[in-house]
C-alpha angles and dihedrals in degrees: 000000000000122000129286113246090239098082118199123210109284106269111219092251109062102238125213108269088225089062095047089048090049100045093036103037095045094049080054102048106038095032079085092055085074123053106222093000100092097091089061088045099048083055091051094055094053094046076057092045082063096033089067120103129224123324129258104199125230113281115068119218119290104242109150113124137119110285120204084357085171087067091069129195083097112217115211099222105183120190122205140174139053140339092300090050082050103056106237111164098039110123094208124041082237097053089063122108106246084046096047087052089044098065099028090051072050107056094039091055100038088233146124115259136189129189141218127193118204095158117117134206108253105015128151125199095272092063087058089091094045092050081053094049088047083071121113108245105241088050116116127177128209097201133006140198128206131186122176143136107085091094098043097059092047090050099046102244118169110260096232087037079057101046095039089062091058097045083061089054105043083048091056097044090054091051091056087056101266132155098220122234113189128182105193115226112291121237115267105199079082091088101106086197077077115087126202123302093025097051097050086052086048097056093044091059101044087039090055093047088052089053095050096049089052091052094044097036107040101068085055089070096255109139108235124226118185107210096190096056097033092045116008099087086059089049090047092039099048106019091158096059097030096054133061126228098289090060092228111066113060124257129236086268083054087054093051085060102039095052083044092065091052119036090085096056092053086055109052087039080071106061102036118104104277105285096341107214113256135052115284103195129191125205117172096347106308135090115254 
């Protein structure tokens, strides 16, 4: 995630960015959700700010490559989207997410697949189009992943400015010839450095921008994954092993279970008719 334009002094110990535009952008944005609470809030946000562990700078690990090229039938997986997407957290290139998809899509084909990263640290929703457009041209998925939201709702932005931004994207992936695989944004009131009532506030808005990706997105033919409700009960239950040492982006144990909600749903993206008309939505794992 990128900084919040409400800069602190600068702490001894160089905190991630991710951690500062959660902390600060959420105690500015939802501080007007209470009416004389902001001030409480505003206090919360900075207890967070030094409840965050240590930083994990700006650039997630490199892990695209080709992974059981021997199996053949090589399948194009493409990953877009924000810090999570990109994998920053992981301790190893192979414990990101687009890596940990990467093997385990392998190893449930029985085909080669190689994987491309477009995801950057620190995107919102309207840099989805411009990760698209950083392909090479001749470049054409068969399947995508895009995870994106966090930073939006950090950063105020407007929940249908949000989600029209990833209806462009799911459209231009579909044009180059990709099946669509969407998360929906996580929920942030999982951040145990929030305290109560920020967190709750927290979880409502990232809750209401998920929910609005899944309506605008879905009759497209994206499948829909709900990461709150596929993953979240593993983040609120083991807090210690699913996220990283800034206590806000996923480890590589986070990843695991991440990838693990949605393989299946790769997969299965791969071998349905080419964006089959209607929603196909996934909660916890299963199609409903």
């Amino acid at each position: 995630m990128s900084p919040s334009s409400i800069a602190p002094p600068a702490p001894p110990v160089r905190r991630s960015a991710a951690a500062f535009a959660v902390t600060a952008g959420l105690a500015a944005v939802l501080g007007t959700a209470a009416l004389g609470g902001r001030g409480l809030l505003v206090r919360q946000a900075a207890q967070a700010r030094e409840l965050i562990g240590k930083p994990l700078g700006e650039d997630a690990l490199a892990a695209d490559r080709t992974f059981k090229k021997k199996q053949g039938r090589r399948i194009e997986l493409l990953v877009l989207g924000d810090s999570v997407a990109a994998g920053l957290g992981a301790e190893r290139p192979r414990d990101t997410l687009g890596a940990r998809l990467a093997r385990s899509l392998a190893k449930r084909t029985g085909r080669a697949v190689r994987l491309r990263t477009a995801a950057v640290v620190g995107s919102e929703s309207s840099a989805l189009l411009g990760q698209v457009a950083g392909l090479r041209p001749s470049y054409r998925p068969d399947v995508a992943v895009v995870v994106v939201g966090g930073n939006d709702v950090t950063h105020r932005v407007p929940v249908a400015e949000s989600v029209a931004h990833l209806v462009a994207c799911v459209e231009a992936l579909q044009e180059l010839g990709a099946e669509v695989v969407v998360g929906t944004c996580p929920d942030l009131g999982m951040l145990r450095p929030l305290r109560q009532p920020l967190r709750r506030l927290a979880s409502r808005a990232s809750r209401q921008l998920a929910a609005a990706q899944a309506r605008a997105v879905a009759p497209l033919g994206a499948t829909v994954v709900s990461l709150s409700e596929a993953v979240g009960h593993h983040f609120v239950r083991e807090p210690d092993v699913m996220f990283s040492l800034d206590r806000f982006h996923p480890s590589s144990v986070g990843y695991k279970r991440t990838a693990q909600a949605l393989v299946p749903h790769l997969e299965a993206a791969l071998v349905r008719p080419r964006h089959e008309a209607g929603p196909t939505f996934a909660l916890a794992g299963g199609e409903c």
